[in-house]
C-alpha positions in Angstrom: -9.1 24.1 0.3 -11.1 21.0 0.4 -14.7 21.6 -0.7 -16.9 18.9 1.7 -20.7 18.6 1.6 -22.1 17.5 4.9 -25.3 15.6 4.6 -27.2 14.5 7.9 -31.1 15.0 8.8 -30.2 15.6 12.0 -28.8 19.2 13.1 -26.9 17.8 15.8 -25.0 15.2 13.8 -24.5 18.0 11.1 -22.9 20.4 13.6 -20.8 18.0 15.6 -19.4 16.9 12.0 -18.9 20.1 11.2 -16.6 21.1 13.8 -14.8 18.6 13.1 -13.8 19.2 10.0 -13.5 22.8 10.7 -10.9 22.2 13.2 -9.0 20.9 10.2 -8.3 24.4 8.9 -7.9 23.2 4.9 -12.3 22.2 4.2 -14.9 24.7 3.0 -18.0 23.3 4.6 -21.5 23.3 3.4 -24.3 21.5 4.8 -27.4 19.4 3.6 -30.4 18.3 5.3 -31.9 15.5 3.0 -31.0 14.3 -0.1 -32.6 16.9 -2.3 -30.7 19.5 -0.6 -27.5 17.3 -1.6 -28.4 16.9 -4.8 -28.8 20.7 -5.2 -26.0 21.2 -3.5 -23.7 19.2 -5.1 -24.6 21.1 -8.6 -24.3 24.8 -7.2 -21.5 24.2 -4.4 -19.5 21.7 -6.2 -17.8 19.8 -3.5 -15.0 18.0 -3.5 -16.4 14.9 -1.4 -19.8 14.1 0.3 -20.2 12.7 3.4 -23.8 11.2 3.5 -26.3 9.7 5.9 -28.7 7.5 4.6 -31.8 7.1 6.6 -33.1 10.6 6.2 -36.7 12.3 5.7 -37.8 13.7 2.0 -35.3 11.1 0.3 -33.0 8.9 1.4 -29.2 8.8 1.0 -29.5 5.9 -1.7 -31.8 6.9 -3.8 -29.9 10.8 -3.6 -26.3 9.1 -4.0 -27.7 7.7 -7.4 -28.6 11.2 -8.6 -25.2 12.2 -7.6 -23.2 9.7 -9.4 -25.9 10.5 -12.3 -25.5 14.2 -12.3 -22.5 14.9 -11.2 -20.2 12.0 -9.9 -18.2 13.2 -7.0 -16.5 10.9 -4.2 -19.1 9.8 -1.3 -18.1 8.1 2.2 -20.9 7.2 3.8 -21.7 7.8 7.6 -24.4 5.0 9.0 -25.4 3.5 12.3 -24.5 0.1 13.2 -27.8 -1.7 12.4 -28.3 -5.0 10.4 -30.2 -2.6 8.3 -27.9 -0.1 8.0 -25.0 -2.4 6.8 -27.5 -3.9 4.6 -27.6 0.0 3.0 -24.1 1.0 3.5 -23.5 -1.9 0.8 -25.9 -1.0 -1.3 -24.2 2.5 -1.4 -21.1 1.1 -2.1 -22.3 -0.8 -5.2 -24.2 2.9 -6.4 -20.6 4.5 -6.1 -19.9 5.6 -3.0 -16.0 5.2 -1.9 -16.0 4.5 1.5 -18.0 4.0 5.1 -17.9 5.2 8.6 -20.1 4.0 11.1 -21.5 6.2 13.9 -20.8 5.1 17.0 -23.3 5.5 19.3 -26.2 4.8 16.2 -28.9 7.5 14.2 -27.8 10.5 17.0 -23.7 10.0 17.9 -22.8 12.5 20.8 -20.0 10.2 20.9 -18.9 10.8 17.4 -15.1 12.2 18.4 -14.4 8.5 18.9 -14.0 8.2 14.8 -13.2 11.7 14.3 -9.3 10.3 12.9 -11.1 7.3 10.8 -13.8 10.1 9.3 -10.7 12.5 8.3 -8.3 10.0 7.3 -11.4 8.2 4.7 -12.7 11.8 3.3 -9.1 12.8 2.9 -8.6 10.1 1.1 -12.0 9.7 -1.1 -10.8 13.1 -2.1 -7.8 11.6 -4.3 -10.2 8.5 -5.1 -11.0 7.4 -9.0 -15.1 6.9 -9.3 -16.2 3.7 -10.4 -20.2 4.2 -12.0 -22.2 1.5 -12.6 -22.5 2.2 -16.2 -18.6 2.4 -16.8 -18.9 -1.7 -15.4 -21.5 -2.4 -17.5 -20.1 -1.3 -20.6 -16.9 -2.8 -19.5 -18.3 -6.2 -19.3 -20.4 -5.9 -22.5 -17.4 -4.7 -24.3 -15.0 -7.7 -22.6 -14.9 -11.2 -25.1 -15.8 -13.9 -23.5 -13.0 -16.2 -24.6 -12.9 -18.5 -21.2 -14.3 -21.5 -21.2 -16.0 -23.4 -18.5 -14.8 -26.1 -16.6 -15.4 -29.5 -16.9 -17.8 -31.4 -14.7 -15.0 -33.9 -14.1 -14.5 -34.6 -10.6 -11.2 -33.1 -9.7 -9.0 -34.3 -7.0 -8.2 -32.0 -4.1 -4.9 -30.4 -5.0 -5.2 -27.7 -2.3 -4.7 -25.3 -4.7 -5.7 -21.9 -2.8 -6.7 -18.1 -3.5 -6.3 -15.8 -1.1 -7.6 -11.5 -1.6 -6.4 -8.9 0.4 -9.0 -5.4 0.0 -9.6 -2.2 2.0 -10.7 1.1 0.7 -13.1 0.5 -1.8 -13.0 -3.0 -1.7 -17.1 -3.9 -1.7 -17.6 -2.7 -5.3 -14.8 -4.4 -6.5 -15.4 -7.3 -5.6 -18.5 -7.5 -6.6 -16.9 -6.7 -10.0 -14.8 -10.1 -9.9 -16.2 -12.7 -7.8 -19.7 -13.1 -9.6 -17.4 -13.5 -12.8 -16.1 -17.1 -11.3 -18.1 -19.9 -12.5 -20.2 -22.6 -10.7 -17.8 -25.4 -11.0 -14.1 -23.2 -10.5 -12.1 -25.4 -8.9 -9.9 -23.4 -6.3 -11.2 -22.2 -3.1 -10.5 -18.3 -1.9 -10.6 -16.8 1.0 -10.7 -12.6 1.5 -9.3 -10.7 4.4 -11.5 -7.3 3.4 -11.0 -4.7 6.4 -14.4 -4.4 7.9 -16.1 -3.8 11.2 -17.6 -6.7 12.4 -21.3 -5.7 12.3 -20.5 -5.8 8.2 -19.0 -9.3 7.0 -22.1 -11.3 7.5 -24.3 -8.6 6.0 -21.3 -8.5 3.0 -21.1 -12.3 3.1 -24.7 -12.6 2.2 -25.0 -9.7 0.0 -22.5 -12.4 -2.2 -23.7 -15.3 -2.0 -26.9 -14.1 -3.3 -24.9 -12.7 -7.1 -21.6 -14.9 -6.9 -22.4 -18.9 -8.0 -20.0 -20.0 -5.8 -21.2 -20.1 -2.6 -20.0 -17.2 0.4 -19.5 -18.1 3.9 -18.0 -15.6 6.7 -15.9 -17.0 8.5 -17.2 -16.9 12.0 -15.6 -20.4 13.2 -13.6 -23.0 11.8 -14.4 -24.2 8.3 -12.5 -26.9 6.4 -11.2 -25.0 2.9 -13.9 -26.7 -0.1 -13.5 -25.9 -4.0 -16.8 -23.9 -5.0 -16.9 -21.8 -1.7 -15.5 -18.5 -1.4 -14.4 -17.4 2.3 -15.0 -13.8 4.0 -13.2 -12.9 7.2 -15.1 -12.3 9.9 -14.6 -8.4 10.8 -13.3 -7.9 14.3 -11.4 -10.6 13.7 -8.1 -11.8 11.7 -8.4 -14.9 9.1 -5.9 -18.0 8.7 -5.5 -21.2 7.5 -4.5 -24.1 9.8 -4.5 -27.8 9.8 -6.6 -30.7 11.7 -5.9 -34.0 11.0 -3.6 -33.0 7.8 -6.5 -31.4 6.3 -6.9 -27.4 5.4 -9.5 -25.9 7.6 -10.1 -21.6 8.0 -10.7 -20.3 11.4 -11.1 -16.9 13.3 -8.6 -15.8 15.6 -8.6 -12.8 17.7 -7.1 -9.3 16.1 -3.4 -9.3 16.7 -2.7 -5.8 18.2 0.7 -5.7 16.4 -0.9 -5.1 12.7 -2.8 -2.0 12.2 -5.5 -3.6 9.6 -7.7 -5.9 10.0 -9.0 -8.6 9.3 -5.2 -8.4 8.3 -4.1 -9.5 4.8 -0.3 -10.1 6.2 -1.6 -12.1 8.9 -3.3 -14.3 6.2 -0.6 -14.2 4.4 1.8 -15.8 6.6 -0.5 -18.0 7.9 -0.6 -19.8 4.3 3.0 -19.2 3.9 2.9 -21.6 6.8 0.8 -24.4 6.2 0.1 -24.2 2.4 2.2 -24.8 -1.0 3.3 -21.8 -2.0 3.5 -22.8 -5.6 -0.1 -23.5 -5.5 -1.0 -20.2 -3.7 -2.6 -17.7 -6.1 -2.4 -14.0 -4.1 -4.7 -11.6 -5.5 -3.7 -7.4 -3.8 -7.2 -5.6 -4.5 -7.7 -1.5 -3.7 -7.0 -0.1 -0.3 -4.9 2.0 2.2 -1.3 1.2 3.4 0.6 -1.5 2.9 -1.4 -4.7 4.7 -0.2 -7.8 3.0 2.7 -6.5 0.6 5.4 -8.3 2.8 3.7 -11.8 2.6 2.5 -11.7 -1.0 5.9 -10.8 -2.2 7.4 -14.0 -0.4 4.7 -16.0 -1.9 5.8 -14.6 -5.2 8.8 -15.7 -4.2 8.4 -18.8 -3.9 6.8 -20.0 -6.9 3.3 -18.4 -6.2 1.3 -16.5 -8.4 0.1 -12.7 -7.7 -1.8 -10.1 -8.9 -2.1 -6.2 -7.9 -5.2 -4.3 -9.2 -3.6 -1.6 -11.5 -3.9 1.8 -10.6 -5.9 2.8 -13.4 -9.1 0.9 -11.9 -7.7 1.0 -8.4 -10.3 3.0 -5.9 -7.5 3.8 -3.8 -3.9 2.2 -4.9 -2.1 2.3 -1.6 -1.9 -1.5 -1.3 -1.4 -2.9 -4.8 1.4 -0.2 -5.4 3.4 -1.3 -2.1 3.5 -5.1 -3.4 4.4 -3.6 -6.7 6.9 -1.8 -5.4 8.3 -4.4 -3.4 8.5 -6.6 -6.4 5.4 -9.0 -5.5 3.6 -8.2 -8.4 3.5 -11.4 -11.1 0.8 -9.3 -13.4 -0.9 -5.7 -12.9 -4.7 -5.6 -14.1 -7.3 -3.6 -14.1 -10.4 -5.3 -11.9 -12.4 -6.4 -14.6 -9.4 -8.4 -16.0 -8.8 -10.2 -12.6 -12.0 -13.4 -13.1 -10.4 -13.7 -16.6 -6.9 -14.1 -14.6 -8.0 -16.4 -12.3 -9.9 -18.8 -14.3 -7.0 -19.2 -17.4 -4.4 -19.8 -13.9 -7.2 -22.2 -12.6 -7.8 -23.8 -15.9 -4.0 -24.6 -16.3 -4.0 -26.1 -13.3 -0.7 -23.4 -12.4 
């Protein structure tokens, strides 16, 4: 049996959750009204995972999901209505600890909530299995890390259209906001990240960013040309690819192709670069997530002459996606996340 801590202020939301889970046959349920009642309860039930608002009365689900992950770490997906606001939060969740999101459909109070019962299962199912990453295991990782890099030169470089591209689901947020801060002002090779998100989350994700990376984050709601120092998210609803105009690289939106599962879709990406891109000068980066979006066009850029990497499954959230490219023998290097900047920058400084 799966031990799963509801946490919702509202006693509707709380009962049409539960019955959803109940119809599952394999969760013990408890339920929470606020967040000192989840912090209470997660001592003296124990779950298993949470699933936790966070605008609620008494204390909110931030400031109770950083208890939690003090106390007594245990996987978290949040559930949050699709506000500005709330994305703003959902992230800010995701950088305490929590492993995943859903959002509610129909906003604070979902009658409609049935419409992601599958995505609500399928995430707590899967936060279940899900490594915890806290804050202080980062920190000390970085402080322990040498800083052997060095920067890059001011030199002007000429455009090579050297490229990075990420592919991220599950978990994806907090990682990278483990790696992309880690890049320096002046690194040389644009990237671009197909993170699956609904669309009322990649500008609030963009921004959230731009404001701790130094290079600077744009989402990618229309065509952009591809610039060193700028770091690209897909715009969610959306899939992300690289094109030309007038010989030159550009990055545009196009709508979600209903033949791929994921998106924005990493193998659409992929293939779009396999297209119109060097693939020796392709750098393919396979970060935490579900399923298998991306392994097929990653391994071909491996195969010809492009460098990859797949997040190990030691610091993986959920190691569905780096395990299928290495599996399908994609994989150039394995590493842990907080490995992957120092990757990245000795490839970059080598010009490979």
């Amino acid at each position: 049996m799966i031990k799963l801590l509801i946490v919702d202020d509202s006693a509707l939301m709380r009962k049409l959750l539960r019955e959803i889970f109940e119809k599952e046959k394999d969760f013990q349920i408890e339920v929470a009204r606020n967040g000192i009642e989840a912090i209470e309860k997660n001592l003296s039930f124990q779950p298993d995972v949470i699933t936790l608002d966070i605008n609620m009365p008494e204390m909110d689900g931030l400031t109770a999901l950083a208890h939690i992950m003090n106390q007594r770490p245990v996987p978290v997906v949040m559930v949050s209505s699709l506000t500005e606001k709330g994305a703003l939060a959902t992230f800010e969740a995701l950088n305490l600890g929590a492993v995943d999101y859903v959002t509610k459909p129909g906003g604070t109070i979902s009658l409609n909530i049935d419409l992601i019962k599958e995505e609500l299962v399928s995430k707590v199912r899967s936060a279940v299995k899900a490594k915890l990453k806290t804050k202080a295991l980062v920190r000390k990782i970085r402080e322990e890390r040498e800083k052997i890099i060095k920067p890059f030169s001011t030199k002007e470089r000429t455009a090579d259209e050297r490229l990075i591209i990420i592919g991220v689901s599950t978990g994806g947020p907090r990682t990278l906001e483990e790696i992309l801060p880690e890049l320096p002002a002046d690194f040389p090779i644009p990237i671009i990240v197909a993170q699956h998100m609904p669309s009322t989350f990649t500008k609030s994700f963009a921004m959230r960013l731009n404001s701790i990376c130094e290079l600077e984050v744009l989402e990618v709601d229309r065509p952009l040309p591809v610039e060193k120092g700028k770091i690209y998210i897909g715009k969610g609803g959306t899939d992300v690819v690289v094109s030309r105009r007038s010989g030159k690289l550009i990055v545009h939106p196009k709508p979600e192709n209903p033949s791929f599962l994921w998106h924005p879709s990493v193998e659409i990406l992929g293939r779009s670069v396999l297209e119109h891109c060097d693939p020796k000068k392709v750098i393919a980066v396979m970060l935490t997530g579900m399923g298998y979006d991306g392994a097929d066009a990653f391994t071909e850029i491996k195969k010809r002459g492009g460098k990859t990497i797949a997040e190990s499954e030691e610091s993986a959230v959920v190691f569905g996606m780096p395990r299928e490219l290495i599996e399908k023998g994609g994989a150039e290097v394995v590493l842990p996340s907080e490995k992957i900047a120092e990757q990245l920058i000795l490839w970059a400084n080598n010009k490979v």
